[in-house]
DRENDOGU-301646 format. One record per residue: residue in three letters; x negated, y, z negated of N, C-alpha, C in turn. Coordinates in steps of 0.05 Angstrom, whole numbers, plus 5000, padded with zeros to 4 digits. Each point is the difference from the previous one (the first is absolute). Layout:
<atoms>
alaXYZXYZXYZ ...
</atoms>
This chain:
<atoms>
unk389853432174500250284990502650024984 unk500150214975501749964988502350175006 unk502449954989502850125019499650324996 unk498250184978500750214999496750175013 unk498449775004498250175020501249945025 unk501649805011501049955032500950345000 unk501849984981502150285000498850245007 unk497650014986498850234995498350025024 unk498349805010498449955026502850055026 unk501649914993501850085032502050254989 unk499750074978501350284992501650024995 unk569045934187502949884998500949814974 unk499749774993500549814982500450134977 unk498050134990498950064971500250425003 unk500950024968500450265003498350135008 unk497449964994497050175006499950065038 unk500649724997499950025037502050175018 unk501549984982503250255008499250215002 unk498850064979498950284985498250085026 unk497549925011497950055010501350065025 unk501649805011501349995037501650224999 unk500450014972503350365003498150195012 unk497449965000498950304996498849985023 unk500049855017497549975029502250195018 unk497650175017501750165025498450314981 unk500449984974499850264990497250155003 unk498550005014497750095013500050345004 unk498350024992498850304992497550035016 unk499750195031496949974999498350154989 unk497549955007497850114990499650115013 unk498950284995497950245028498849945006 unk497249864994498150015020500149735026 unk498450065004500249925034498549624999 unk498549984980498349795009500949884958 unk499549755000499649824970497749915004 unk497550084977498149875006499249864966 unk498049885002499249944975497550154993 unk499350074976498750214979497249884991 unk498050235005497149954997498850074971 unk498249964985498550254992497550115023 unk500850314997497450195016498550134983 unk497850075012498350144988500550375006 unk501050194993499850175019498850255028 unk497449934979497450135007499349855019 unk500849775003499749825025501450065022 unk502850034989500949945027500850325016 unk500050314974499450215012497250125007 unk497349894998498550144997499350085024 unk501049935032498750105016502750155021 unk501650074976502050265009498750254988 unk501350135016498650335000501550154966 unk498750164990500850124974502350185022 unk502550174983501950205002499450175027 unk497450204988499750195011498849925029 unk498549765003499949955026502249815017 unk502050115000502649875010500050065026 unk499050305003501050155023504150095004 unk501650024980501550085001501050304986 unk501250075021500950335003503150024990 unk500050064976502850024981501550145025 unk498850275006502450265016502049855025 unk497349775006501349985033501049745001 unk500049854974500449774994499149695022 unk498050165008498149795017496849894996 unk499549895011497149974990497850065024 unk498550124981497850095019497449894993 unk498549915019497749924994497450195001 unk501250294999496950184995499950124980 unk503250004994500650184975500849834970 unk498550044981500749704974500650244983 unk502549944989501550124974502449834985 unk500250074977500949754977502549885013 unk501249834993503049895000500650024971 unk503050185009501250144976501049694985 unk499149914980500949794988500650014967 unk501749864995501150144970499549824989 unk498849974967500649744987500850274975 unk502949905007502150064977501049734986 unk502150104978500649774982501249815019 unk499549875031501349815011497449765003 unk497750104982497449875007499749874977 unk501849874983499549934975498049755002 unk497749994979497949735003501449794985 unk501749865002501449734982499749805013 unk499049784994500549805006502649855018 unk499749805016502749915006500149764984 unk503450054993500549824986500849715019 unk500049794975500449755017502149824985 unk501549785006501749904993500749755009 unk497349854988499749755021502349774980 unk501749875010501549864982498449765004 unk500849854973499249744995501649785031 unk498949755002502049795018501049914982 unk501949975017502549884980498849734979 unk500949834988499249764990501349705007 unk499349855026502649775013499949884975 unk502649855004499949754982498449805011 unk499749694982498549825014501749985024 unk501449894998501449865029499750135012 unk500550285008498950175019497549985010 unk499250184977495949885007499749845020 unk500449724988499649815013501350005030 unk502650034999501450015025497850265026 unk499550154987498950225012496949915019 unk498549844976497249885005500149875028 unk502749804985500449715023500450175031 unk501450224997500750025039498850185001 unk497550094995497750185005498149775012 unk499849834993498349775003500549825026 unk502550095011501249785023499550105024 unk498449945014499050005026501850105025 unk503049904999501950095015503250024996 unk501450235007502849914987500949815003 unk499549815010502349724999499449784982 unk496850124983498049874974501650194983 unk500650265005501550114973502849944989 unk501549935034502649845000499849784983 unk498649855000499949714991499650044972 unk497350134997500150154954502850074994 unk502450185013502050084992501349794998 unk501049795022501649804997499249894972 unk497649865004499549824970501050204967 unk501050285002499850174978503149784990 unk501049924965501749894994502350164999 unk503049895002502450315014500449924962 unk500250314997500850054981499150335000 unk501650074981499750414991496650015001 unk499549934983496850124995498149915024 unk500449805022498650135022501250215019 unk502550085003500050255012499550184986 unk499850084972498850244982497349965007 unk498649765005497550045014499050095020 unk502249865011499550155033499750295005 unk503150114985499850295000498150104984 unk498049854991498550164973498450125023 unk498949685016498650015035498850215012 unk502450015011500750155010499250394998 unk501849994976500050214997496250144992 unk498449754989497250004997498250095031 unk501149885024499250055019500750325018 unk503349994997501050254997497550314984 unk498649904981499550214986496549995010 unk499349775021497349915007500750115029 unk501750085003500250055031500249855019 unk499449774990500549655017501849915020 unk501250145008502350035015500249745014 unk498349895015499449835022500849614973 unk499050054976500449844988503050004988 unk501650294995502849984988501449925025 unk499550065020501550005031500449654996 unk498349894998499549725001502449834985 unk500750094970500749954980503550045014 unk500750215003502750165010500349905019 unk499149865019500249815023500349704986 unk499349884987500149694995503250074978 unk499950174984503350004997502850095012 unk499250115026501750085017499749695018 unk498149815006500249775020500749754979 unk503050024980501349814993497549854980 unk499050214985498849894971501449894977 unk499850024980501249874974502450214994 unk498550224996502150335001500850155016 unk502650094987501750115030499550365005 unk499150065011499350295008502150284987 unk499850114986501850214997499550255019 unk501150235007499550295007497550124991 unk499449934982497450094987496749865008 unk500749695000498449945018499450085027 unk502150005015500250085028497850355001 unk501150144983498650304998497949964996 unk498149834974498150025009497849855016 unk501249895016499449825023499750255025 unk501650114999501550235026497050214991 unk499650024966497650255004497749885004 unk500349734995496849945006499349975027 unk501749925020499350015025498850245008 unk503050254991498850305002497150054998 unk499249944974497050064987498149865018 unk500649855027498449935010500450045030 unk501950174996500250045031501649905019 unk501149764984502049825017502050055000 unk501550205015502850125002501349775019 unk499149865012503149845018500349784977 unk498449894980501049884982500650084984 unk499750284988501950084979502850035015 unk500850085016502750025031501349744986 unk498349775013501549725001500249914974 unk498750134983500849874977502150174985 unk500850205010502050254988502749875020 unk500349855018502449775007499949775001 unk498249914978499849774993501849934978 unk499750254976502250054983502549935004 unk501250045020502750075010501049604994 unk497049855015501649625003499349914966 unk498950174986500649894964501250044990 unk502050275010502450144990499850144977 unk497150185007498950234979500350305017 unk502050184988500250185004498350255004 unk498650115017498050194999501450264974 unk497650004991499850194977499050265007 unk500350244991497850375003497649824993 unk498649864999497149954993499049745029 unk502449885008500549865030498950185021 unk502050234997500050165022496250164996 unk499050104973498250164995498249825013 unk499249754990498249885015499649945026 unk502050005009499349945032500050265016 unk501150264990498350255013497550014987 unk499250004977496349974996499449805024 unk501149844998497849825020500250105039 unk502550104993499650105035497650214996 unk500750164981497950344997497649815001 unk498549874984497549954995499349745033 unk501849905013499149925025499950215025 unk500850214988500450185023502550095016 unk501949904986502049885017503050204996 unk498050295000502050244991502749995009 unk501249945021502350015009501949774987 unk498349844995501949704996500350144965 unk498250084989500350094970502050254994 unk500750135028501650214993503149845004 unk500049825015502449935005501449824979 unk498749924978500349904967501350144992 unk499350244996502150215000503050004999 unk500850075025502149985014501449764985 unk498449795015501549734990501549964966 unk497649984984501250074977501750185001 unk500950125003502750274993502649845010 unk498849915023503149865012500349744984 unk498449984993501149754968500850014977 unk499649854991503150064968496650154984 unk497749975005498150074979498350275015 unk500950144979499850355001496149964995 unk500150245015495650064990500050184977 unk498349844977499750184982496950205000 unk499050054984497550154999497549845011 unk499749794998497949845007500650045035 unk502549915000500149935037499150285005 unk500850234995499450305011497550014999 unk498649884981497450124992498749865017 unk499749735015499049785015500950135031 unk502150095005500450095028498350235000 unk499950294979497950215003497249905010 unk499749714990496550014999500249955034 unk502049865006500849925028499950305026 unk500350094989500150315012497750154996 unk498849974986498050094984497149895025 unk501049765007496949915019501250065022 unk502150095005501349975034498650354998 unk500750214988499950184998503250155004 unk501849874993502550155009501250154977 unk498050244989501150194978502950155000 unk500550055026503150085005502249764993 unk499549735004502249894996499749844971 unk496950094981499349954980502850164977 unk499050285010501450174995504349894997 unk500349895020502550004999499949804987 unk498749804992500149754979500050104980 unk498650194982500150084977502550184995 unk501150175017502550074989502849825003 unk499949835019501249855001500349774976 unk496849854994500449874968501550254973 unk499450245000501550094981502350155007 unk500949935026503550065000501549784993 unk498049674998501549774996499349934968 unk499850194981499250054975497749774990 unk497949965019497549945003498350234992 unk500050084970497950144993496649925007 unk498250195005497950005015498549914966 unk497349795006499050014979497050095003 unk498050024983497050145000499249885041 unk499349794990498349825033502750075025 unk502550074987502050115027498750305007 unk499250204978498850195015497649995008 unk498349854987496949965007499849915035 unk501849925006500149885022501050105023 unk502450174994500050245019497150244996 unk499950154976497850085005497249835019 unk499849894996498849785020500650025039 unk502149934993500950095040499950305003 unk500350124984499850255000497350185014 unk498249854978497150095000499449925034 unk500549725009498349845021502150215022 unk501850024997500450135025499650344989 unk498150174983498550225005502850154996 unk501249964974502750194992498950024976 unk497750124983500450054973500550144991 unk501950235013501450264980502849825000 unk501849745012501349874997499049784978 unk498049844993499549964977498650064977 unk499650345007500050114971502550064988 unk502850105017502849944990501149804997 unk498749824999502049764997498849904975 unk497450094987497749814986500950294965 unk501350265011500950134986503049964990 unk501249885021503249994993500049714984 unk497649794995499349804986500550094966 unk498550274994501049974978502850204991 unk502150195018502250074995501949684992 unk499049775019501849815000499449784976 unk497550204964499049754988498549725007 unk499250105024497749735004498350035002 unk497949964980497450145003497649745009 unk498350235016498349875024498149764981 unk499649805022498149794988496650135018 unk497849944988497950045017500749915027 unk501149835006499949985028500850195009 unk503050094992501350275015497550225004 unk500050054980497350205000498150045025 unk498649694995497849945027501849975020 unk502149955011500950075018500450235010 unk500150274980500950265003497350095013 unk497549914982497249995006499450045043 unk500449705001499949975020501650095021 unk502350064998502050195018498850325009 unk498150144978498450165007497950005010 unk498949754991497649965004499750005043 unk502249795001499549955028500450275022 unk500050214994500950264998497250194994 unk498949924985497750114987499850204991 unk502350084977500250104984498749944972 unk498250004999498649894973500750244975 unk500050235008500750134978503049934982 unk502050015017502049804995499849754973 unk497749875021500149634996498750024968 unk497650154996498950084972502050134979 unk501650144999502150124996500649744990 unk502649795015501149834989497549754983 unk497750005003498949904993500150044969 unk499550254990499950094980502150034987 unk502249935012502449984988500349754989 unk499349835011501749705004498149944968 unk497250034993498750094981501050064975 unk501050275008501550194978502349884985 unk501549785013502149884992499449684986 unk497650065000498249724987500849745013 unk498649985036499749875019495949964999 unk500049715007496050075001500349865035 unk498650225014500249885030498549775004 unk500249885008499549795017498049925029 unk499349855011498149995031501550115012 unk503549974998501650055031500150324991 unk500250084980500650324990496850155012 unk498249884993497250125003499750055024 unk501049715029499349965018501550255021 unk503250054992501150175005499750325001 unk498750014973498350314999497550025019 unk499149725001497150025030501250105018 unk502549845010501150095022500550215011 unk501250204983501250274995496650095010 unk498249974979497850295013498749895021 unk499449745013499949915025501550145019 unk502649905004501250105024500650274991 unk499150164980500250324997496650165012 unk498649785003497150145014498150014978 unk500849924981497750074976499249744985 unk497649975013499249764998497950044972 unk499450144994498150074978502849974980 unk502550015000502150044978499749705007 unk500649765010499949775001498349874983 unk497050075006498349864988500150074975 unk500550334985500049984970503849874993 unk500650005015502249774991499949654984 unk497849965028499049824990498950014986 unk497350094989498550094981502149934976 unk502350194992501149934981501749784987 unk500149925029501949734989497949834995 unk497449965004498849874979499750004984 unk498850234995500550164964501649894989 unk503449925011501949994983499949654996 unk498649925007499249694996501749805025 unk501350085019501549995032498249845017 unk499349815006498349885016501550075023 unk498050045024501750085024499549685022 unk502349965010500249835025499650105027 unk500149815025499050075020501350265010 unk503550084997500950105007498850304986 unk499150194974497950125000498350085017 unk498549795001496750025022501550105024 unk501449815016501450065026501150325003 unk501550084981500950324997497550144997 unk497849974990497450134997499350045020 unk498649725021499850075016501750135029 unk502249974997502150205017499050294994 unk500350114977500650234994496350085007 unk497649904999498050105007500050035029 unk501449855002500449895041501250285006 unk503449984995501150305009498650235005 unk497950014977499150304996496550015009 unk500149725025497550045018497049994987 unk500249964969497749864988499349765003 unk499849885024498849755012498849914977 unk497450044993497649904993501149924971 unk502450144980501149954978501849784993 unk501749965035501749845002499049704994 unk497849975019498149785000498550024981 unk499950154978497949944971502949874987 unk502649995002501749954980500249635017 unk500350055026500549715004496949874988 unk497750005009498149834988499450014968 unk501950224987499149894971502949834993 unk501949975011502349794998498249664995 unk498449935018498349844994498349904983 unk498650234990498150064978501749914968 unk503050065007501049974976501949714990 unk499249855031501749714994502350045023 unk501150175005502550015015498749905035 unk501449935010500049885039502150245016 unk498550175010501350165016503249925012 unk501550024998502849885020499950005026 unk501650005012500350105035501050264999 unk501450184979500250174991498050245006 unk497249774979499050255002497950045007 unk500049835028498150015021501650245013 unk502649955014501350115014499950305000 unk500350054967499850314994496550095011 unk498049884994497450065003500650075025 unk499749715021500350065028501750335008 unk502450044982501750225015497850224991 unk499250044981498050184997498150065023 unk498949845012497950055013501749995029 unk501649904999501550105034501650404994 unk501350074971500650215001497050224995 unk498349955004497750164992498350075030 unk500949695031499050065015497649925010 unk499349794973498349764997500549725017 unk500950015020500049795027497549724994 unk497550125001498349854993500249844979 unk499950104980499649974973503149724989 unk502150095015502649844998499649745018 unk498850005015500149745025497549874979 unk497550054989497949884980501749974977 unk501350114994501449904969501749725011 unk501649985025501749805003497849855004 unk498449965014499049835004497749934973 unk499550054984499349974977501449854989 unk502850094991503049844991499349725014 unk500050025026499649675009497949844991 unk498050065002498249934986499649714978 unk501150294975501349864986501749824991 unk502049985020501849695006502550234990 unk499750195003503350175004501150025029 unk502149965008501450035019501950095008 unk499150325020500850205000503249875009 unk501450264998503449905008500650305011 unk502349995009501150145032499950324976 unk500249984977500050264992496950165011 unk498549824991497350195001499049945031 unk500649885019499950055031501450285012 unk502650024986501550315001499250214997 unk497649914974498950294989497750045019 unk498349865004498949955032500350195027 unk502849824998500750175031500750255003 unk501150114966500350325003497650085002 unk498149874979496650185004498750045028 unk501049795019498650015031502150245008 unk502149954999501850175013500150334993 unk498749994975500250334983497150165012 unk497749875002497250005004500949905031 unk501750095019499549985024499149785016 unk499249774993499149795011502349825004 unk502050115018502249825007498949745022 unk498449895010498449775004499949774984 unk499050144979499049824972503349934986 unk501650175002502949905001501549824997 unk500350095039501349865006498649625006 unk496450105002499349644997500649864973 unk500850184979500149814971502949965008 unk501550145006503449965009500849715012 unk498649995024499849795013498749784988 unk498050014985499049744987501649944980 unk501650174980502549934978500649825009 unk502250035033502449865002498949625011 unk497849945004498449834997498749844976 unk501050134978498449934973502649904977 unk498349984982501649954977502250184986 unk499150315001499950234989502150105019 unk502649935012502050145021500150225006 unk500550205011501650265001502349984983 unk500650234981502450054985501450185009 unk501650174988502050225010497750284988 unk497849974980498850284988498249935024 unk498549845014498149945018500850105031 unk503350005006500550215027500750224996 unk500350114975500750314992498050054999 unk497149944997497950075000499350095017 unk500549845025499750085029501250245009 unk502749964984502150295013499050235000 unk498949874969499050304989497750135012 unk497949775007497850145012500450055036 unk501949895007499350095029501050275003 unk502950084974502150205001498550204991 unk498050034973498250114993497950195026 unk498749805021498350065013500950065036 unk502350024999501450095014500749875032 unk500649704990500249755024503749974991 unk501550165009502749914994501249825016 unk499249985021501049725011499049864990 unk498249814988498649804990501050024976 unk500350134979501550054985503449864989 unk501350125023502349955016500449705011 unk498149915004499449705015499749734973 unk499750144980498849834978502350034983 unk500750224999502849994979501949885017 unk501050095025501849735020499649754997 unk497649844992499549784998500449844977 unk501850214979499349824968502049704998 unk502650195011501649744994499849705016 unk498350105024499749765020496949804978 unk498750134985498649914979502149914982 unk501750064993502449924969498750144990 unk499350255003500450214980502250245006 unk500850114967501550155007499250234989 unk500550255017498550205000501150204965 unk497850044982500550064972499550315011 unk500850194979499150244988497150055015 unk498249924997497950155010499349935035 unk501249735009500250005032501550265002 unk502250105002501350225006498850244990 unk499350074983498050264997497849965011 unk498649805008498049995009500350055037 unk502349914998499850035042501650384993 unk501350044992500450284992497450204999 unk498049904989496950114996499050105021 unk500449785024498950075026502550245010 unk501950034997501150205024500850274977 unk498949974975499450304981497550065010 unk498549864998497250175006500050125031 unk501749975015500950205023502150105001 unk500150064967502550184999503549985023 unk499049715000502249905016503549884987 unk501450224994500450044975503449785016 unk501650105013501949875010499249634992 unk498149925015499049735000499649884975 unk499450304976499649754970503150024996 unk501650215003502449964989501549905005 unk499349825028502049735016499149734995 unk496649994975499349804996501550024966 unk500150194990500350004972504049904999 unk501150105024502849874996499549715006 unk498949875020500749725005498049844974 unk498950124978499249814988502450114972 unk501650145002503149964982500749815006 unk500750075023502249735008498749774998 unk498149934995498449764997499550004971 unk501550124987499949954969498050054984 unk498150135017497150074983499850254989 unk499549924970499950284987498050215000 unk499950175009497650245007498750014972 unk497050115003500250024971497450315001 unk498750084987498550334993498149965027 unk499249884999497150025035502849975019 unk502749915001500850035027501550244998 unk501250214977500250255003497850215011 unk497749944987497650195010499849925022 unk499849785019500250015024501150065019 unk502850034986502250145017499350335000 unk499250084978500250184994497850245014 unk497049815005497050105025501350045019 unk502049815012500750095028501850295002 unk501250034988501150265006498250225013 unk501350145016499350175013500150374986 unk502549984987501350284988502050004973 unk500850214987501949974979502149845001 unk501549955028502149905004500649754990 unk497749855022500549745000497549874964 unk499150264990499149874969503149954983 unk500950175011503749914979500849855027 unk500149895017501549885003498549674990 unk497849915004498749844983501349994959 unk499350224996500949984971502849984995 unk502150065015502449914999500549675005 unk498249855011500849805008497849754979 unk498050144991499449864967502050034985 unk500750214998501850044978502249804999 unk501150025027502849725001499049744986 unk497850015002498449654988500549974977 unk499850194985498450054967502849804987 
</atoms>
């Protein structure tokens, strides 16, 4: 039997090269959430079995949706709907020389690095095979080849013909990065030290990219530091490379003190320096903080790149402010900007998580018009935003025409389907979809077992539960930290506070440590009996435990109250947070 019916049944050298390594670290992200690659669709295909406007079932007054009552979604196509084409700007490849060429062919061809070692040895010492090398190189560099330059930057660091400069070393240090290998970009960032090459601002930039991109947030903040206490000051790149660093941790407060801090050290901020706070901005749900900051962009002469823009996009969007997000849409336009998938995908977002899913689909609608092929990340927001607003049957016409049009559903955007039919109350219908997924040779993962156990747990069948609970920790698919807040939530929900109480006591003896929603969630259980002392002795010990409260753990503080008093004395003690 297969594991998800068990589950379910039991329940440097050369100037060019200078030029390119100066600039690594300088990373700008992108808004949307997923990178996918681009289809042509048909559209009548892939909307035809969504509902027209008027049968939305959404109620402008009450800004909810109702399924008895169908009236329009107020949707504007003002001048932010322009039909243009997207432009494109595909550059030519460069042109190698022969020796390159050739050099390039030969260790594409070699079965293993110590066959590529041996092609390099035989290369004759003279200038024009290291101008080849670096031609190489830098050819692979622009192929993404990493695994082949890594190769190359290793046989002249292990006592080749040529002697390694600072520049080699860097981009040796980013290619590891680009692949993940942060203890060898580490060892190779004091390896420098026995050639008697001085780390450089592009030394230091690379080996926080490579901590950020292994994950390795703390080790990347402490680059930081280090550099300062060295003779080599951080210029704009290093600031801009530590933001992105902050940027995935989510630490907008101490983002914040990085950016005034780079321009008290007359580190003027450049376009991707604000795009990027606006960015932390947005993800941590501050966009009246990056609409002033995305405004004080042009008092300070720097005017926005589309990214800024789509970042501003998306800072509302996640907010679901679409009226807003169209607004800047039409701007970014007006200033003769042509949006883009991530710009388009961003405006989905906005009337998605704003409830107006009929504004989504003529979103889409238009961005084909405008000649925009849409990627998975599209479809996926489509079907969310039909999901949110309890049109089941629409959600699932957008995932099966994803198919129809060439594209392979993701795990994505199964996941969203599945959440659909667990937020609609569809129990049945979610346990046949997973097991359908299996079927097919997809293999469910601890996310969509979660979504699972809230549907048993929400639909009352705490049985069916807690047997899929117990079969997890037996399987492939573990228990996570969203998989016992689940629990919190439903036993705290249904009014089992000891059991509750028993499961959140148990995280750290799991190695979990209890996040933001364990603590609102065991809070859940002693608000819903207005047991108001008990949330406010759970809401201090998760301060002191460094956890930041966030809008569901004010409103929960805030159910338990009993009278006027203790509503200000709650709001006095958000307020200290802010």
């Amino acid at each position: 039997m297969s594991s998800m019916a068990t589950l379910l049944v039991a329940s440097s050298a050369t100037c060019t090269i200078l030029r390119t390594i100066s600039n690594l670290g300088a990373t700008c992200s992108h808004t949307s959430s997923e990178r996918c690659g681009w289809s042509t669709l048909d559209i009548q295909t892939t909307i035809s079995a969504a509902k027209p406007i008027e049968q939305t079932g959404y109620d402008a007054e009450s800004s909810r949706f109702s399924h008895k009552t169908a009236s329009k979604v107020p949707i504007r196509r003002g001048r932010g709907w322009g039909n243009t084409p997207q432009s494109r700007s595909d550059r030519a490849p460069p042109v190698l020389s022969p020796g390159a060429a050739a050099l390039t062919r030969s260790i594409l061809t070699q079965k293993s690095p110590q066959d590529v070692w041996d092609a390099l040895d035989a290369l004759p010492r003279c200038v024009g095979s290291w101008e080849d090398l670096m031609e190489t190189v830098a050819e692979f560099r622009r192929q993404r080849k990493w695994r082949s330059a890594i190769v190359i930057y290793e046989w002249i660091l292990q006592g080749s013909m040529f002697k390694p400069d600072v520049g080699c070393f860097n981009m040796l240090m980013d290619a590891y990065g680009r692949t993940k290998q942060w203890t060898e970009a580490e060892n190779t960032f004091h390896l420098m030290k026995k050639f008697q090459c001085l780390p450089t601002e592009t030394s230091f930039n690379v080996l926080m990219a490579a901590y950020s991109r292994g994950g390795q947030l703390e080790r990347a903040e402490r680059v930081l530091h280090e550099m300062k206490e060295s003779n080599c000051s951080p210029g704009l790149v290093t600031y801009n490379t530590y933001l992105e660093v902050l940027n995935k941790s989510g630490s907008w407060q101490l983002a914040e003190d990085v950016f005034r801090e780079m321009q008290n050290r007359g580190v003027p901020p450049a376009v991707n320096t604000f795009t990027l706070m606006i960015n932390i901005y947005g993800k941590a749900h501050h966009s009246a903080k990056a609409e002033h900051l995305f405004q004080s962009m042009r008092k300070a002469l720097c005017p926005p790149s589309l990214f800024t823009y789509t970042a501003l996009i998306n800072a509302h969007a996640r907010e679901g402010n679409c009226v807003r997000a169209e607004e800047i849409f039409a701007e970014l336009q007006s200033v003769g900007f042509v949006p883009d998938i991530y710009t388009y995908n961003a405006l989905l977002e906005a009337y998605s998580r704003g409830g107006h899913p009929a504004g989504a689909k003529e979103v889409f609608e238009t961005m084909l018009e405008a000649g925009v092929k849409a990627d998975h990340v599209s479809y996926n927001i489509l079907i969310d935003a039909f999901g949110r607003a309890g049109l089941i049957s629409d959600a699932q016409a957008i995932y099966d025409s994803m198919k129809k049009v060439g594209f392979k559903p993701t795990m994505k955007s199964h996941i969203l389907l599945l959440s659909a039919f667990v937020k609609a109350g569809r129990v049945t219908d979610a346990e046949n979809f997973v097991r359908r997924l299996e079927s097919m040779g997809v293999e469910p993962d601890t996310f969509m077992f979660n979504s699972l156990l809230g549907a048993y747990g929400n639909s009352g069948r705490m049985d069916k539960m807690e047997s899929l609970y117990e079969s997890m920790q037996g399987s492939v698919c573990k228990p996570d930290i969203i998989t016992l807040n689940t629990l919190i939530n439903v036993y705290a929900q249904g009014g089992y506070i000891e059991r509750a109480e028993e499961i959140f006591n148990s995280l750290e003896s799991k190695g979990f440590t209890p996040d933001v929603m364990s603590w609102t969630s065991l809070m859940g259980a002693y608000s819903k009996r207005k047991l108001y002392r008990k949330c406010v002795s759970v809401y201090q010990k998760m301060l002191i435990a460094g956890c930041i409260p966030d809008r569901a753990t004010a409103k929960v503080l805030l159910s338990s109250c009993r009278g006027p008093e203790q509503v200000k004395e709650v709001t006095d003690m958000i307020e200290t947070q802010r």
